[in-house]
C-alpha positions in Angstrom: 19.2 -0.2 -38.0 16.3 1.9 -37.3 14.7 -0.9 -35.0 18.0 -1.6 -33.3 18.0 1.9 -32.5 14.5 2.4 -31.6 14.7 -0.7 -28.8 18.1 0.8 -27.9 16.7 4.3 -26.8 13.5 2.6 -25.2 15.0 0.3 -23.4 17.2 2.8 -22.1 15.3 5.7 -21.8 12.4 3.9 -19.9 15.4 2.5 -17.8 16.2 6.5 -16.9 12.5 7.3 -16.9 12.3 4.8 -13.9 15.3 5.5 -11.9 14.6 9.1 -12.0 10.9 8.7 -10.9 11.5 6.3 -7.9 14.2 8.7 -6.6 12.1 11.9 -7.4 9.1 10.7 -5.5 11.5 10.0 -2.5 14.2 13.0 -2.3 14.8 12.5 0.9 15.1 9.0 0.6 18.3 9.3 -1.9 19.8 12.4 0.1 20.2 10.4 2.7 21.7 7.8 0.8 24.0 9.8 -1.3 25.3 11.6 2.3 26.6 7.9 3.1 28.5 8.8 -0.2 29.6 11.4 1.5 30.5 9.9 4.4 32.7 7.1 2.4 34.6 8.7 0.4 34.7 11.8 2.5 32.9 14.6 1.2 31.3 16.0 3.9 31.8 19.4 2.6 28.6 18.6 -0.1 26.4 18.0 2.2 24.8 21.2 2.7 24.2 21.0 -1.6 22.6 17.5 -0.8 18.9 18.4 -1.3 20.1 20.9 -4.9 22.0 17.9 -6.0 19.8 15.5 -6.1 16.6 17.4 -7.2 19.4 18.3 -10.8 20.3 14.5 -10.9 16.9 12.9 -11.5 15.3 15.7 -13.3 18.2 15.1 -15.4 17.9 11.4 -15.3 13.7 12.0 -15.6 14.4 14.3 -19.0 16.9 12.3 -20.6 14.8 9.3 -20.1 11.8 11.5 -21.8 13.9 12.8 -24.9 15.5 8.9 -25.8 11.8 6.8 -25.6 10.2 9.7 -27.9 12.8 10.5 -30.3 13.5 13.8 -28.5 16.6 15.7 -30.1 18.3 12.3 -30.4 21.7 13.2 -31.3 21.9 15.2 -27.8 19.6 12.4 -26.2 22.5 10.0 -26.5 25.5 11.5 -25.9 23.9 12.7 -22.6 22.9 9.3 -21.7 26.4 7.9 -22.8 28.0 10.7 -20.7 26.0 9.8 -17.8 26.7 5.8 -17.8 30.0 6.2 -18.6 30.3 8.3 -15.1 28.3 5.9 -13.2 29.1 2.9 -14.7 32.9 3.8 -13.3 31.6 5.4 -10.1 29.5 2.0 -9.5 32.9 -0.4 -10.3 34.5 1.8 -7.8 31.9 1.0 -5.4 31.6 -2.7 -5.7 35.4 -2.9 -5.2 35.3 -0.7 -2.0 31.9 -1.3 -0.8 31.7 2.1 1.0 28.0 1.5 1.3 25.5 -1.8 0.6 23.1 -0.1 -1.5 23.8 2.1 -4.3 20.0 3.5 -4.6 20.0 4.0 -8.0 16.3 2.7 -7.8 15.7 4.3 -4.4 14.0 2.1 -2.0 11.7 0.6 -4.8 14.3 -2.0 -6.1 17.1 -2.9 -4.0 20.2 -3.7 -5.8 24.1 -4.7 -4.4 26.9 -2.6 -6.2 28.0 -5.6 -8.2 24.4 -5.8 -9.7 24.4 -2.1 -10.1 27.9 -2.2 -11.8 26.2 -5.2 -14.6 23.1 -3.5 -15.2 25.0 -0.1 -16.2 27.4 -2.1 -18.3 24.3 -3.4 -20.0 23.0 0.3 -20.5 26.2 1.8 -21.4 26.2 -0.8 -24.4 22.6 0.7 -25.7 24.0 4.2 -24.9 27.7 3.8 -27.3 25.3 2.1 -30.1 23.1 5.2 -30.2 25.8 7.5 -30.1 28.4 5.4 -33.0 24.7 5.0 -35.0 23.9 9.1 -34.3 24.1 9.8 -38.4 20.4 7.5 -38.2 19.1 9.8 -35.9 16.2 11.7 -37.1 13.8 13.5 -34.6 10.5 12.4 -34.1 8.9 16.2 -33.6 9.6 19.7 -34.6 11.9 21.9 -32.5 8.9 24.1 -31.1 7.3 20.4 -30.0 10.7 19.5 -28.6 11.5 22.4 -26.4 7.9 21.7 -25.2 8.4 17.9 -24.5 11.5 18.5 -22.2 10.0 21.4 -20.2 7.5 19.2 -20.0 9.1 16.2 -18.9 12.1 18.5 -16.6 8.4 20.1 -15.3 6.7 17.1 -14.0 9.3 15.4 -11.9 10.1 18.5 -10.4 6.7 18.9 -8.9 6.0 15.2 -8.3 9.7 15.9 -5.9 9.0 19.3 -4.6 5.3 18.1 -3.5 7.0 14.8 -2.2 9.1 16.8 -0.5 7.1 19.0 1.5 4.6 16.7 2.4 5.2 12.6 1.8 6.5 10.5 -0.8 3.6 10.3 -3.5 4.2 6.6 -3.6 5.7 5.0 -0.5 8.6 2.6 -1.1 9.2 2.1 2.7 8.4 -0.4 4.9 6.7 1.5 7.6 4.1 2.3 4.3 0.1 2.4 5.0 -1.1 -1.4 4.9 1.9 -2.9 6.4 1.6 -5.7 9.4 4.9 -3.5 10.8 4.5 -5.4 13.9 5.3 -8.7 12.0 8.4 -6.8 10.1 10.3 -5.6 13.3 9.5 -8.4 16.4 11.2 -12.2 15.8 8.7 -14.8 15.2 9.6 -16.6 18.0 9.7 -20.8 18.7 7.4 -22.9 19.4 8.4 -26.3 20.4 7.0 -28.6 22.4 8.9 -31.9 24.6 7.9 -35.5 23.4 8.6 -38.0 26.9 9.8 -40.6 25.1 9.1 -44.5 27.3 10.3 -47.9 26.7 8.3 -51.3 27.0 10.4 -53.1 29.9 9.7 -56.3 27.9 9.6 -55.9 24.7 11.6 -52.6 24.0 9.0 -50.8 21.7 9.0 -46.9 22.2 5.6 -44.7 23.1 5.7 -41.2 22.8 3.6 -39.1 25.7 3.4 -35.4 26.0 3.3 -34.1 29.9 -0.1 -34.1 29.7 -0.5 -37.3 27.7 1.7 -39.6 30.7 -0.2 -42.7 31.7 0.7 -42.5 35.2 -2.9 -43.3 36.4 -2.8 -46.5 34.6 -0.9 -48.3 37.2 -0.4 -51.4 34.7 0.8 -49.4 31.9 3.0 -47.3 34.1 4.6 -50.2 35.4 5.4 -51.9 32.5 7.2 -48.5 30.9 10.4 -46.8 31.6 11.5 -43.3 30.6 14.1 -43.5 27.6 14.6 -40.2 26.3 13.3 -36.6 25.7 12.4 -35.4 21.9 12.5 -31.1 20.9 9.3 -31.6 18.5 9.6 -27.7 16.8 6.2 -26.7 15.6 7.4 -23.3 14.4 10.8 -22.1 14.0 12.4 -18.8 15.1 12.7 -16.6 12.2 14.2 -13.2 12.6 12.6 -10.0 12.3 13.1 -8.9 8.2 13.5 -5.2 9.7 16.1 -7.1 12.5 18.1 -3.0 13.6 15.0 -1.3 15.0 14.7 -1.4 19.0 12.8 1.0 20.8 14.9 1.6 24.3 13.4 3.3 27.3 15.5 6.6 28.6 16.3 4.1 31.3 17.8 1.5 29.1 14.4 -0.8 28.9 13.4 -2.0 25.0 9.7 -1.3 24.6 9.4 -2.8 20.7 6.9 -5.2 21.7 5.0 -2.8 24.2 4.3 -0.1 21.3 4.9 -1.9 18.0 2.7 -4.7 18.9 0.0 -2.7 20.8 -3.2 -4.4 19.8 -4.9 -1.1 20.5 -4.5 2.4 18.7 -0.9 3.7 18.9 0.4 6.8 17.5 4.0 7.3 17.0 5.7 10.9 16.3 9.0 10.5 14.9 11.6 13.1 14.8 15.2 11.4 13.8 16.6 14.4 15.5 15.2 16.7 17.3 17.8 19.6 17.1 16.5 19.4 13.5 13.1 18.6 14.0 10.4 21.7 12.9 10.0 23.3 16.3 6.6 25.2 15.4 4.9 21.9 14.7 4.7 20.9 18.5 2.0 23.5 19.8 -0.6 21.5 17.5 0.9 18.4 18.2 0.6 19.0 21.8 -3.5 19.8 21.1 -3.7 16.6 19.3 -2.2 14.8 22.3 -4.0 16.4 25.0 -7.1 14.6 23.2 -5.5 11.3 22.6 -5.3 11.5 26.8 -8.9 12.0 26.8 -9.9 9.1 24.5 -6.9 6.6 26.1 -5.3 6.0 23.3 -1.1 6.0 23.3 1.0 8.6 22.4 4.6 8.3 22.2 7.9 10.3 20.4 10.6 8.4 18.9 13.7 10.3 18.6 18.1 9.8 18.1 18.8 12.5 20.4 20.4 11.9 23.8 19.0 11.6 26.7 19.9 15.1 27.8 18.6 16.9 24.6 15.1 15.3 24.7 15.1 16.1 28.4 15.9 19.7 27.1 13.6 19.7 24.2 10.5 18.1 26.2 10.7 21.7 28.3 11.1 23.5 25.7 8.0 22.8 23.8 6.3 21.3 26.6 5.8 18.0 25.3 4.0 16.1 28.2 4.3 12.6 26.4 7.8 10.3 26.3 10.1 10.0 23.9 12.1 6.6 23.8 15.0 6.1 21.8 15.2 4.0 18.3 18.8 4.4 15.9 18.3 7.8 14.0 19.1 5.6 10.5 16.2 3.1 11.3 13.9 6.6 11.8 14.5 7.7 8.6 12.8 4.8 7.2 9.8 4.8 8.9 8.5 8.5 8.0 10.0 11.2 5.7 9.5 14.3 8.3 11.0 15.7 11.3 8.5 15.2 12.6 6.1 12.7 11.2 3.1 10.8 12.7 2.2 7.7 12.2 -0.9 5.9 13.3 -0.8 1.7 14.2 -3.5 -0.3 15.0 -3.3 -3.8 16.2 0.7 -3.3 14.8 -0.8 -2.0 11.6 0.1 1.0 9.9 -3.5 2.9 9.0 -2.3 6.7 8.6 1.3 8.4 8.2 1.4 12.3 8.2 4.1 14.7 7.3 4.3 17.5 10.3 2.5 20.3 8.2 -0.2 17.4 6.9 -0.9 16.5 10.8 -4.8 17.2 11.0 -7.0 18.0 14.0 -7.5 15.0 16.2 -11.2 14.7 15.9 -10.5 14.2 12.1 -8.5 11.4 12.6 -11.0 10.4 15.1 -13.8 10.4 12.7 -12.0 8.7 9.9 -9.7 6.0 12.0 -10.7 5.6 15.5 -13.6 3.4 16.2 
């Protein structure tokens, strides 16, 4: 009994420690997802709560994780863990039936996993949870109740300032694709095909087949040419189309042009500001930001906004901070995965991602010129 219940709680408290970690490094990440909650099942009157919400989830996810793996007021460890799976576990059958939304993010962007497999994996942990809490009069605590109190502040403590210091700047560890290393440019443009045509002749005579490229045609040899006729053309594919894995991000022009290639595959230096939405975005960033780009006109080197707005708010916005660089349009959802700030910079090179800053992270330019720019 006591190792049933000691793999029970570890399996299931490391199982919390992890989902509470990947979501509390990313808080943004999972209130965006839990507003498509929102959305679907229309409660659109929680999303001002959204950020409060999910900080309390995972710290309680984080703790309870904590308490079960050392022994941690175990009685209360397992009823709070049996509690929470039993919610989920009938909030996650709900969603695989309805679908409201593809993801659940119950492992953030780290692990992604369809309701269905959501839905199995907390039936799993629901089992470990009701065998701790039928098995409670085994329990026994592992520490003294001074050491306990200490543990859980301890735990609560930690993940709280891993997601407050995620928040405000960026995730500690980034889950995204758009993270630092990334080929981005091979994630969001089509590999495209390359075939080539094989001139299939025919012996006059004899009927036997050659195979000639355009360039390969015997033509000069006037006996050989005569002796041949043209039979058929062969599609010989040498490497086949393959869509982008990132396949929803397009960069359009105000004018309706896409620009993907132009900026995403620049084989130069290309720095990208994102700001999902600029009637959101932190308006007292942009005097600095305009310095940095004033000497990213000196050196050459691209500059460009990506934004959801409209047409007519960037126009408006442009004005009012005096932003003298464009701003082209991407799909505000695919923004949110490339940088968590409003705004956030990002720095390609040769479709690379090299540097990504928060707004209050951006440094001066001859910093970034020193460390990146060769």
């Amino acid at each position: 009994m006591k190792t049933l219940r000691i793999t029970s709680r570890t399996i299931l408290g490391l199982t919390f420690i992890f989902s509470g970690f990947v979501k509390g490094v990313d808080p943004l990440g999972f209130s965006y997802k839990l507003l498509e909650y929102f959305e679907a099942y229309h409660m659109e009157w929680l999303n001002s709560l959204v950020l409060p919400l999910v900080l309390t989830l995972f710290v309680i996810e984080f703790t309870i994780g904590v308490m079960a793996v050392f022994g941690v007021k175990p009685k209360l460890a397992s009823w709070l863990a049996f509690i929470m799976m039993f919610f989920f576990t009938g909030l996650t059958l709900l969603s695989a039936i309805n679908n409201p939304v593809s993801d659940c993010g119950c492992f953030g962007d780290a692990i992604k996993l369809t309701n269905w497999q959501t839905f199995y994996k907390n039936v799993v942990l629901i089992i470990f949870a009701l065998f701790l809490v039928l098995s409670n009069k085994y329990a026994k605590p592992a520490f003294s109740r001074k050491n306990e109190i200490v543990l859980i502040i301890l735990g609560a403590g930690i993940i709280l300032f891993v997601s407050l210091f995620s928040l405000r700047h960026l995730p500690i560890i980034d889950f995204l694709p758009w993270r630092v290393g990334n080929k981005i440019s091979e994630q969001v443009i089509p590999t495209p095909e390359i075939a080539e045509s094989i001139l299939v002749y025919k012996d006059k005579k004899t009927g036997e087949k050659f195979e000639y490229t355009a360039n390969t045609l015997p033509y000069k040899d006037s006996v050989k040419w005569a002796s041949i006729k043209y039979d058929t053309t062969i599609k010989k594919i040498t490497q086949k189309y393959k869509e982008a894995p990132i396949h929803d991000f397009v960069i359009t022009g105000m004018d309706g042009n896409i620009l993907t290639d132009k900026i995403v595959a620049n084989q130069g230096y290309q720095f990208i500001l994102v700001a999902y939405d600029l009637n959101k975005t932190k308006k007292k960033a942009y005097p600095e930001i305009n310095k940095f780009v004033e000497n990213c006109d000196k050196d050459s080197v691209s500059f460009v906004g990506l934004t959801g707005s409209i047409p007519e708010t960037v126009d408006a916005f442009r004005h009012d901070v005096q932003a003298m660089y464009p701003f082209y349009n991407v799909d505000e959802t695919a923004l949110k995965t490339m940088i968590r700030s409003n705004p956030g910079l990002i720095l390609l090179k040769n479709g690379k991602v090299i540097a990504k800053w928060a707004w209050r992270d951006i440094p001066e330019y001859h910093k970034v010129k020193e460390r990146y720019i060769k």
